[in-house]
Every structure is written in C-alpha cells, then in structure tokens.
C-alpha positions as a Markdown table, in Angstrom:
| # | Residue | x | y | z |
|---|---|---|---|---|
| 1 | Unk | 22.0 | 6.4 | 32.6 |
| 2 | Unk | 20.2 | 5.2 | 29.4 |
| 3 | Unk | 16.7 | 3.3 | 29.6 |
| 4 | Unk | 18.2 | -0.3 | 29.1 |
| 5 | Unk | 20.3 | 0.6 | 31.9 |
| 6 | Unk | 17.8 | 2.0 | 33.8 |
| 7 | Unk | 15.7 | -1.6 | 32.9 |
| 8 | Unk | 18.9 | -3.9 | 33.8 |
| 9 | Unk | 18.7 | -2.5 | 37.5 |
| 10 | Unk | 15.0 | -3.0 | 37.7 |
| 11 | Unk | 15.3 | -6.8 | 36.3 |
| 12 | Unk | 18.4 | -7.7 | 36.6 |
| 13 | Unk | 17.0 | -11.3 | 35.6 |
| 14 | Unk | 16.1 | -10.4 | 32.0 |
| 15 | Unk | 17.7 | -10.6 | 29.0 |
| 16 | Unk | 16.9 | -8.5 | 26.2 |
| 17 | Unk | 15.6 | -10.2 | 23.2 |
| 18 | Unk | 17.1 | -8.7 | 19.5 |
| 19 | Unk | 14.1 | -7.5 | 17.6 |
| 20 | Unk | 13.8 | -9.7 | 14.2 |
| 21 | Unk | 14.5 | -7.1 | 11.2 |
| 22 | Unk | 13.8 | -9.5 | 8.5 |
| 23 | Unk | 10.5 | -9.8 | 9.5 |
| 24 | Unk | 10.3 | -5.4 | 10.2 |
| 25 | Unk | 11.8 | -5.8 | 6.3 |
| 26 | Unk | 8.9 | -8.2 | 4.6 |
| 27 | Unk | 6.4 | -5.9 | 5.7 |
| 28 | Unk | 7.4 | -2.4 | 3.3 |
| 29 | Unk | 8.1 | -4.8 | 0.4 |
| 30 | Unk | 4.7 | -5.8 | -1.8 |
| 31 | Unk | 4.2 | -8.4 | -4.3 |
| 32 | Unk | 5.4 | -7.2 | -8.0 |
| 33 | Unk | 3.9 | -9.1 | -10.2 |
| 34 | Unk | 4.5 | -10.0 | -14.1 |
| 35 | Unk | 0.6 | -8.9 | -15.7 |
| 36 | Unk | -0.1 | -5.3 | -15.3 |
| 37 | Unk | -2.8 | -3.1 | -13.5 |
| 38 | Unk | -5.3 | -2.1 | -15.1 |
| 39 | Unk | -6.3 | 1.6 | -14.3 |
| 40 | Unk | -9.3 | 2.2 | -15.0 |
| 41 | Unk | -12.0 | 6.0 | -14.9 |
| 42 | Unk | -15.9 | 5.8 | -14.5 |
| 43 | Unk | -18.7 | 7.6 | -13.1 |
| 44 | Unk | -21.1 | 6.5 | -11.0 |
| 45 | Unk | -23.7 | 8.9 | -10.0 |
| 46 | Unk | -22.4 | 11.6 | -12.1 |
| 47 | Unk | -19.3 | 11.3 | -10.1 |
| 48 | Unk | -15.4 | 10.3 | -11.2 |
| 49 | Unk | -13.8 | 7.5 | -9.8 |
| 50 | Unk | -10.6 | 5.6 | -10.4 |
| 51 | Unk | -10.6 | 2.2 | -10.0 |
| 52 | Unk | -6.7 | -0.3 | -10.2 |
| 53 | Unk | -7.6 | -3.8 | -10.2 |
| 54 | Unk | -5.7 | -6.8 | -11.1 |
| 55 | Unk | -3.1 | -7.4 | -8.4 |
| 56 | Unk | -2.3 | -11.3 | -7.7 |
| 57 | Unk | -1.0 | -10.8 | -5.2 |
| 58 | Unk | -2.4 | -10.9 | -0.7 |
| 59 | Unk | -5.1 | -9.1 | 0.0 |
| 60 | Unk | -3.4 | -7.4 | 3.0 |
| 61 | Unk | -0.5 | -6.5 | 0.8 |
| 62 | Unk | -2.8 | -4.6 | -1.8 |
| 63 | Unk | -5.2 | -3.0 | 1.0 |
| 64 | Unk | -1.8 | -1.2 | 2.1 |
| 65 | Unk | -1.3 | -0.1 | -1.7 |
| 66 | Unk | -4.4 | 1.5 | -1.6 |
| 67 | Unk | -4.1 | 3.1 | 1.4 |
| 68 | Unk | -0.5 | 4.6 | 0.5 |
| 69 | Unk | -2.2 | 5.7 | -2.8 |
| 70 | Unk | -5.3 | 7.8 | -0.4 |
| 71 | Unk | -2.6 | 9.2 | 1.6 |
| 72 | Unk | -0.8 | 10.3 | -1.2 |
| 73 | Unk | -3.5 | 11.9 | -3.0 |
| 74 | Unk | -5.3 | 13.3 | -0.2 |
| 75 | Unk | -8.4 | 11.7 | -1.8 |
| 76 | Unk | -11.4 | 9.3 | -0.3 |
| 77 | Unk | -11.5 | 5.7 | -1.4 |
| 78 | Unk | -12.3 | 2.0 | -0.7 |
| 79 | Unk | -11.1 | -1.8 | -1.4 |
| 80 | Unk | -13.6 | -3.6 | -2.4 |
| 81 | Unk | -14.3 | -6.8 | -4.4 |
| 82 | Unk | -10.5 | -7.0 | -5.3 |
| 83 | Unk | -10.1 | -3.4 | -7.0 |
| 84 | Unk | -9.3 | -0.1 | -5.8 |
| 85 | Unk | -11.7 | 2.7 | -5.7 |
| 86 | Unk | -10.8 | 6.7 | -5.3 |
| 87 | Unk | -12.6 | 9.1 | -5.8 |
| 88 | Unk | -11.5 | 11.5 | -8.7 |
| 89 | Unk | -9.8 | 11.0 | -11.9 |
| 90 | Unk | -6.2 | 10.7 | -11.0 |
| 91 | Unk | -5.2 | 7.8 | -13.0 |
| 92 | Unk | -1.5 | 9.8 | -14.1 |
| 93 | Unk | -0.8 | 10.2 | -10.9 |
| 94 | Unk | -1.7 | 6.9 | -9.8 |
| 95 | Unk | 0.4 | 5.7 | -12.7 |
| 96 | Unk | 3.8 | 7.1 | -12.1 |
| 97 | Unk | 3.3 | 6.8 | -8.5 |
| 98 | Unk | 2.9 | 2.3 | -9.5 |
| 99 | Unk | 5.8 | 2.9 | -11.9 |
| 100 | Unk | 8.2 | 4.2 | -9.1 |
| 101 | Unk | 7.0 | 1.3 | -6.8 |
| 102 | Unk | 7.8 | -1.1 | -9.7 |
| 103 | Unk | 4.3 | -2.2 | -11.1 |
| 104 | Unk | 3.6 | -2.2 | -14.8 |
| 105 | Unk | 0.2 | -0.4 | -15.3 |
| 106 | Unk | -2.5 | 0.0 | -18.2 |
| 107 | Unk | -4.7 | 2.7 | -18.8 |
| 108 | Unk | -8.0 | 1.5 | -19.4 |
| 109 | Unk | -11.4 | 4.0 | -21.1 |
| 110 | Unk | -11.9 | 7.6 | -21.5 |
C-alpha cells in the first residue's frame, strides 16, 4: 500500500489535483536576450571582483543567475544595483559557464 492509497482511505472525499508542469518548467528557463553581458574585473580595496551587468531581463530571473554562478564557483558575491558582484577574478569561467546557458558575453578591462 502506496501513500496515495494510504491518503484515499483517510479522505475518501478528495480528489487529487495534477501538479501544473508548465509552470514547474517556466521557472529553470531565464530570459536570453539579444545585447550581450558585459563582464567586467575591478578592485575595490585592493581586492578583485567580477562584476556581469547588462541583463534586460526580471530581476528575480537574474538574482537566480547569480546565485547559480556563486554555487558554481564556490565564491562570495552580491546583486546589487542591477549587476553582479563576486568576489575574485573569474571572468573565463563565468564566460563559458553564460555561453553554455546561451548568453552572449563581453569581456570588458584588464
């Protein structure tokens, strides 16, 4: 005896509802967009940062960029003002890892 079995005899009332997987679907896709994004290396305070700016498209959509880029790097970093900041000079990396997702990308200074 499965759990939706198990379920059924508790609420025999109920009928299960189909999860939606269009909606499951919209969530791992992000905006690609035609104008590229600009990758960009700095210091502030002596130290190396990486900053990608230029996405058009949500906020929400570009926040979970960033934080698949952190994970992926094992690095610190932020979203702030519309760009994203990690710590480090990674910008090849970060470059082939946008390339595989489908962005275009520019490498911008140093």
């Amino acid at each position: 005896m499965d759990l939706k079995d198990q379920l059924k005899n508790l609420f025999p009332e109920h009928t299960p509802e189909e999860t939606p997987t269009e909606e499951l679907a919209k969530e791992d896709t992000l905006w690609i967009q035609n104008d590229p994004l600009i990758c960009k290396y700095e210091k502030r305070k002596g130290k190396p940062i990486t900053i990608i700016e230029g996405y058009t498209g949500e906020t929400s959509d570009f926040k979970i960029l960033a934080k698949e880029i952190k994970v992926l790097l094992g690095v610190g970093g932020s979203f702030k003002n519309e760009s994203i900041i990690i710590q480090g000079d990674y910008r090849d990396r970060i470059m082939n890892f946008l390339k595989d997702k489908g962005f275009k990308t520019k490498r911008v200074g140093g």
